[in-house]
C-alpha positions in Angstrom: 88.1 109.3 87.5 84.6 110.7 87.3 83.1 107.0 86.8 85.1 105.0 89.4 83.5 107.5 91.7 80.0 107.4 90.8 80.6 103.2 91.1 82.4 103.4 94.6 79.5 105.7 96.0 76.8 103.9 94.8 78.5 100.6 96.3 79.3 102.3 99.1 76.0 103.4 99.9 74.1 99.5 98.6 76.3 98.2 101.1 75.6 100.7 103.6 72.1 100.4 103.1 72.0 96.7 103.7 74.2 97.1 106.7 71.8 99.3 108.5 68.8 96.6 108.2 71.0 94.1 109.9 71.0 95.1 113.7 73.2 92.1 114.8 76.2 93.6 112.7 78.8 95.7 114.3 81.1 98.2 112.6 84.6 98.0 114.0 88.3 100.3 113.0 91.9 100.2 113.8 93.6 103.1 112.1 97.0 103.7 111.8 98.7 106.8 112.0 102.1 107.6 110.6 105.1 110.5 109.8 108.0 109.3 107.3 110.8 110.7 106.1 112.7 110.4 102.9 115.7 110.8 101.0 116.0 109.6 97.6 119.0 110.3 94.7 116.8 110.3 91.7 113.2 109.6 92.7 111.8 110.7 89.4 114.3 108.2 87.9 115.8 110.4 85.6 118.7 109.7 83.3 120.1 113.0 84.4 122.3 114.6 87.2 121.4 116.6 90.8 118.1 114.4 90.9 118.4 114.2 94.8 115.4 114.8 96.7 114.5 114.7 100.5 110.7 114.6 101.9 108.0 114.6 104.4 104.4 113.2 104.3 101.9 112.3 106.7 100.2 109.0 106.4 96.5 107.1 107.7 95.5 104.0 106.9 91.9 103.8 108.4 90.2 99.8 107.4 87.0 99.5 108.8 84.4 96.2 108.6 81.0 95.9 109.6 80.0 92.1 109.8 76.7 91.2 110.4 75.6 87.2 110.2 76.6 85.7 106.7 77.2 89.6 105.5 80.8 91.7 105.7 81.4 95.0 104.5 85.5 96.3 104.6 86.5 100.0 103.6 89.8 100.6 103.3 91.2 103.8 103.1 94.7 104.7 102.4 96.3 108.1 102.2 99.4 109.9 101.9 100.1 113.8 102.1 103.9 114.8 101.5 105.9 117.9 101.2 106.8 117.0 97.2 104.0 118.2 94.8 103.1 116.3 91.2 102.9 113.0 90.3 106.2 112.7 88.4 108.1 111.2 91.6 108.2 108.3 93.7 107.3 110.1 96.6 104.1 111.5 95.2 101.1 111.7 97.5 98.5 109.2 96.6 95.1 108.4 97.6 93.6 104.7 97.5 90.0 103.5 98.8 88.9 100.5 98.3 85.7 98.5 99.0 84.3 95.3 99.7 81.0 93.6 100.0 80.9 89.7 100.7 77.9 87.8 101.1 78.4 83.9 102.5 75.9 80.9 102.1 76.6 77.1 102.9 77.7 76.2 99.4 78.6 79.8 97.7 80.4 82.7 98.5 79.7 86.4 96.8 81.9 89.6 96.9 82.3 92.3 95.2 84.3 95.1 95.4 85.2 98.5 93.7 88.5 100.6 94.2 89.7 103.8 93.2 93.4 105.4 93.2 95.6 108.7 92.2 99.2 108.2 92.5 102.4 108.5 90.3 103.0 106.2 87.0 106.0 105.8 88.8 104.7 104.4 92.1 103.5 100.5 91.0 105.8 98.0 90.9 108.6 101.1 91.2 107.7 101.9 87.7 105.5 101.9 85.0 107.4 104.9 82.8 110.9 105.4 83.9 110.9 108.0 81.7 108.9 110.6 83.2 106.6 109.9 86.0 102.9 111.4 85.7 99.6 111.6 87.4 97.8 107.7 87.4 93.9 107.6 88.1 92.9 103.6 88.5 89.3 102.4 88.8 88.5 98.7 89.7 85.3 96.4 89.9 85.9 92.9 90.7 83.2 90.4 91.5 83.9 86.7 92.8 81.6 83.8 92.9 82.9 80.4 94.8 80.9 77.6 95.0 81.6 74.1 96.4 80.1 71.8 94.4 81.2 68.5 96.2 82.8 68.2 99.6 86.1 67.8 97.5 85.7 69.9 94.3 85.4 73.7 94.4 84.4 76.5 91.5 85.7 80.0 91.5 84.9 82.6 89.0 86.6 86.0 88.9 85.3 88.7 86.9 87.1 92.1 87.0 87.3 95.2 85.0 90.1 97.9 85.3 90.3 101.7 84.0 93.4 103.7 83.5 94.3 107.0 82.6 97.5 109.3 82.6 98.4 112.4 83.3 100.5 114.5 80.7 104.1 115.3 81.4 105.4 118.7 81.9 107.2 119.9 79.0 106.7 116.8 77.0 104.7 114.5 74.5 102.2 111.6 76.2 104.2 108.3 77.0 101.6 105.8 78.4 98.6 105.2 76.9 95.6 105.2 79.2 93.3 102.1 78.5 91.1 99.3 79.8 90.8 95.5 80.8 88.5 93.8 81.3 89.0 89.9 82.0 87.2 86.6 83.4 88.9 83.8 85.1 86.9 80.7 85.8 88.8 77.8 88.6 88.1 74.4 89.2 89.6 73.1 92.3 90.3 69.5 93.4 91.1 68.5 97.2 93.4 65.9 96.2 94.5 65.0 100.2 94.1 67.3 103.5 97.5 68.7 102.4 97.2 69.3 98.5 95.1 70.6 96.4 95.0 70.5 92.2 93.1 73.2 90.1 92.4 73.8 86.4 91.9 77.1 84.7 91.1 79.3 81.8 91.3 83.3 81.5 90.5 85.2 78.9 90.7 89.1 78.8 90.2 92.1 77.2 92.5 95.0 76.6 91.7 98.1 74.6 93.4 102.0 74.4 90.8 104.7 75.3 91.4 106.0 71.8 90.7 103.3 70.6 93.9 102.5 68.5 95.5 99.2 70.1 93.7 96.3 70.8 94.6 93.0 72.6 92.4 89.3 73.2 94.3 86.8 75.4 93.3 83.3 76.6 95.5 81.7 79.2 94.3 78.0 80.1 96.6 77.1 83.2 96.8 74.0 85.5 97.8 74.1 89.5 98.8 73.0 92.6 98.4 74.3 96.1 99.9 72.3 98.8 101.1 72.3 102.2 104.7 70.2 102.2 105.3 70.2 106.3 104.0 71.9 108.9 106.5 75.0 107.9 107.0 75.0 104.0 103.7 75.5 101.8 104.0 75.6 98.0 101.6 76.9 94.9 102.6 76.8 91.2 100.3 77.2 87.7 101.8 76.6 84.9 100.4 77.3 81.4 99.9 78.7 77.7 98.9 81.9 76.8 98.0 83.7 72.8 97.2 87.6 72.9 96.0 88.8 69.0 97.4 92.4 68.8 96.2 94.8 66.6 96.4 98.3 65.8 93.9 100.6 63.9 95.5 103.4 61.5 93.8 105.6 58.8 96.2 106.4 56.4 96.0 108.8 53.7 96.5 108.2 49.7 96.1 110.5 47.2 94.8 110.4 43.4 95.2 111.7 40.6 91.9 112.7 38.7 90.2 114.6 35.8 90.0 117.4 38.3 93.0 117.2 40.2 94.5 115.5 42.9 92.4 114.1 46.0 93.1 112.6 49.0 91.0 109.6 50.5 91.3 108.5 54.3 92.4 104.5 53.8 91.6 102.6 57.1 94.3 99.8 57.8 94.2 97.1 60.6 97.2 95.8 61.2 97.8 92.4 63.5 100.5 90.5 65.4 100.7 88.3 68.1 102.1 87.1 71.5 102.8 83.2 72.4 104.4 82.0 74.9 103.9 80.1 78.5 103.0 81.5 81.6 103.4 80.5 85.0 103.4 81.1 88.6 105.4 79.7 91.8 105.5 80.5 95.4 107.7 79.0 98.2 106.8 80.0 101.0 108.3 79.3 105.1 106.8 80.4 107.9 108.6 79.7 111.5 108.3 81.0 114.6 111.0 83.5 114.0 112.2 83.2 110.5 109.7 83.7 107.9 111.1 83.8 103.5 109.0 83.2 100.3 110.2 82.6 97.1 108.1 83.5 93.7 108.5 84.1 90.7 105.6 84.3 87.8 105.8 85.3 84.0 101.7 86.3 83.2 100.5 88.7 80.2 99.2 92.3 82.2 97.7 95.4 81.4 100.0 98.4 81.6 100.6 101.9 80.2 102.3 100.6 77.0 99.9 99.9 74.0 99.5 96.0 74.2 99.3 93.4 76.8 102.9 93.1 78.3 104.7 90.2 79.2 106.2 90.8 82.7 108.1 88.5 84.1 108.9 88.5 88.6 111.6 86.8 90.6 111.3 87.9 93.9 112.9 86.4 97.8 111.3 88.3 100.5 112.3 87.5 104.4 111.6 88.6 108.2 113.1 87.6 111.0 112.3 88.3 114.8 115.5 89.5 116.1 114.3 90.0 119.6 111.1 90.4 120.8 111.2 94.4 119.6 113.4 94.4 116.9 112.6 92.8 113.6 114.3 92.7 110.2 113.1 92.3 106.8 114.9 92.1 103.5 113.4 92.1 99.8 115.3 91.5 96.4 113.0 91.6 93.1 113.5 91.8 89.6 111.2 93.0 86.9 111.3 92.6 83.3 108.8 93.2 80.6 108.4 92.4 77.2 106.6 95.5 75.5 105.3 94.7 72.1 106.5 97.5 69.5 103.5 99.4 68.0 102.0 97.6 64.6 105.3 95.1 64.4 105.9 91.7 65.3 108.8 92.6 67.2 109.3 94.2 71.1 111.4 96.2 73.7 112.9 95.0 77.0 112.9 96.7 80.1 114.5 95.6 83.2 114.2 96.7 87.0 116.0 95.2 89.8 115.1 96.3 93.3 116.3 95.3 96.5 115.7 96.7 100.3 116.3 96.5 103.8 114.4 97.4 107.0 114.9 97.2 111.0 111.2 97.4 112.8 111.6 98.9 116.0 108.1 97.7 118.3 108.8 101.4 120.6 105.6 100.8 122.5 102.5 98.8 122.1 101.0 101.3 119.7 104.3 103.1 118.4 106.4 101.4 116.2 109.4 102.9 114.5 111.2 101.6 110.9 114.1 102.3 109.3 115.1 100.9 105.8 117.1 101.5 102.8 116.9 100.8 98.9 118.7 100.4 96.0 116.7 100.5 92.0 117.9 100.1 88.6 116.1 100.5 85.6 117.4 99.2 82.1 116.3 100.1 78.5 117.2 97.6 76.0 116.5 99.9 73.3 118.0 102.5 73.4 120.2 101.5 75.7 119.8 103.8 78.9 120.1 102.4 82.5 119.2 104.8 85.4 119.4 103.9 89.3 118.0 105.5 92.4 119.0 105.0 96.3 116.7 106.1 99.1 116.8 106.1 103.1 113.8 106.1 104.7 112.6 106.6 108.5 108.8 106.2 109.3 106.9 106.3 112.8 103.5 104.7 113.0 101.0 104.8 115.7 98.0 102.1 115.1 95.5 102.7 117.7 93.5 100.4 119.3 90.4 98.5 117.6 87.6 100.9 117.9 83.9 99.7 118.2 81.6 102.5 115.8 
């Protein structure tokens, strides 16, 4: 974690440093401010019994963005401080900052930005281990280029690099594997009418264990469309093929037999595999004036805790509606599955997660607003077969204060 902070304060500080030339800019907040309560029947989603757990935290979200001319700088700070200590549940406290730098011309664009995070392995995606949960320290650095080449033809390029490292568990041997990726998407974007627009892609990355052990290359060329069907439906989908090389480094250890005995000799042995397949993306979306849904769903190879790239495949409906003008509802039902590569074999693991909530928004006062929402998770191992589930009630009370001039 030691490096993503160096990086964040440097950035923070070339950013702040070309911020106070600018006079015109003006920095500007709006934090919010919030209580919550929990209970949760096995937030450490344990195959065991008596898992319950109920919980307090404070949290503050505090963005802040200077802009000055073609310049804008955003911080965004994110924090949570609960009654539960550790990392190996749900509810664990985490800390996220992020920040971004973006620098705008007629034809190009620039931005860059760096993040860094401490949370639970369990807290992404509500899971990345469900078999213990542990301390996860993330470091980002992305940097984006977009130039418009024509008045109809656009180029993107996306270069971002990720760290990750575990924690151990208590009373028990390493499960994730801590590791880093590292992976560069070029875009090339056609306005094909006002309403729709076609693109063409290719991403390559880079994935390797901090010990050094696993290894995997991808390349994922992908074509798209982004268009607007009416003036309420909107749709985006990418569909194409993607090849990861796998391999794993072992040194193995032979003995033989000599004149003066027997000796051992340390053998190294690379062994490889690979992942084909195609990838794809798609998003439905409506937006009303009271009735808002999306529909996606998106199978892409990601960096995780396992030892490979993983295939993970989402199929997710979200929806809001504006009950009255205080009350809203929102509903969300998601399932994730991924395809985990088994260690030096051309063969794999499936794990499952299906997730589904509810919430009522309560608008109290301008500033206060109160939320109430339940959820339902279930977690299954193909092999071995375990299946685990967890239901949690949750109350939260947030006060966002007004926009604050700095």
């Amino acid at each position: 974690m030691n490096w993503s902070g160096s990086a964040l304060a440097c950035l923070l500080g070339a950013a702040m440093s070309v911020a106070s030339v600018s006079k015109a800019g003006v920095w500007v907040t709006q934090p919010d401010l919030g209580v919550s309560g929990d209970y949760n029947s096995n937030p450490v989603l344990l195959n065991v019994p008596d898992t319950a757990q109920t919980a307090a935290a404070l949290l503050l979200d505090a963005p802040t963005t200077y802009s000055a001319n073609d310049f804008k700088l955003s911080l965004i700070p994110s924090f949570r401080f609960g009654t539960t200590r550790g990392y190996d549940s749900i509810d664990s406290d985490f800390e996220h900052l992020t920040s971004k730098a973006e620098l705008d011309s007629e034809r190009n664009v620039f931005s860059a930005s760096i993040g860094a995070a401490r949370d639970s392995s369990l807290y992404h995606d509500y899971l990345s281990d469900g078999v213990t949960g542990v301390r996860r320290d993330t470091g980002t650095v992305d940097l984006n280029w977009d130039r418009l080449l024509t008045e109809h033809i656009d180029f993107n390029t996306d270069l971002t690099s990720q760290r990750v490292t575990y924690g151990a568990p208590v009373g028990g041997a390493p499960t994730l594997t801590n590791y880093k990726y590292t992976s560069l998407s070029p875009t090339l974007a056609w306005d094909a009418t006002e309403r729709s627009k076609l693109t063409a892609s290719v991403s390559g990355g880079l994935y390797n264990s901090l010990d050094g052990a696993t290894e995997s290359r991808s390349l994922n060329p992908q074509l798209g469309y982004i268009g607007k069907l009416n003036e309420i439906w909107s749709l985006s989908a990418t569909a194409g093929y993607s090849r990861a090389i796998d391999q794993v480094s072992e040194t193995l250890t032979e003995y033989f037999l000599t004149p003066t005995g027997v000796q051992s000799v340390l053998v190294p042995l690379n062994e490889k595999s690979s992942q084909d397949g195609s990838v794809f993306s798609f998003n439905l979306g409506r937006k009303g004036e009271l009735l808002s849904m999306n529909f996606a769903a998106s199978r892409q190879l990601v960096p995780s805790g396992f030892a490979y790239l993983t295939r993970q495949e989402i199929y997710e409906i979200t929806a809001s509606y504006q009950y009255t003008e205080r009350w809203s509802l929102s509903g969300d039902l998601r399932l994730v599955q991924y395809q985990i590569p088994t260690l030096g074999q051309n063969a794999s693991s499936d794990l499952s997660t299906y997730y589904g909530s509810v919430s009522a928004a309560w608008q109290w006062t301008e500033h206060l607003t109160l939320t109430m929402s339940i959820a339902r998770a279930v977690e299954k191992f193909a092999t071995p077969a375990i299946s685990v589930d967890a239901n949690s009630v949750s109350i939260q009370l947030v006060r966002k204060f007004n926009q604050m001039t700095l």
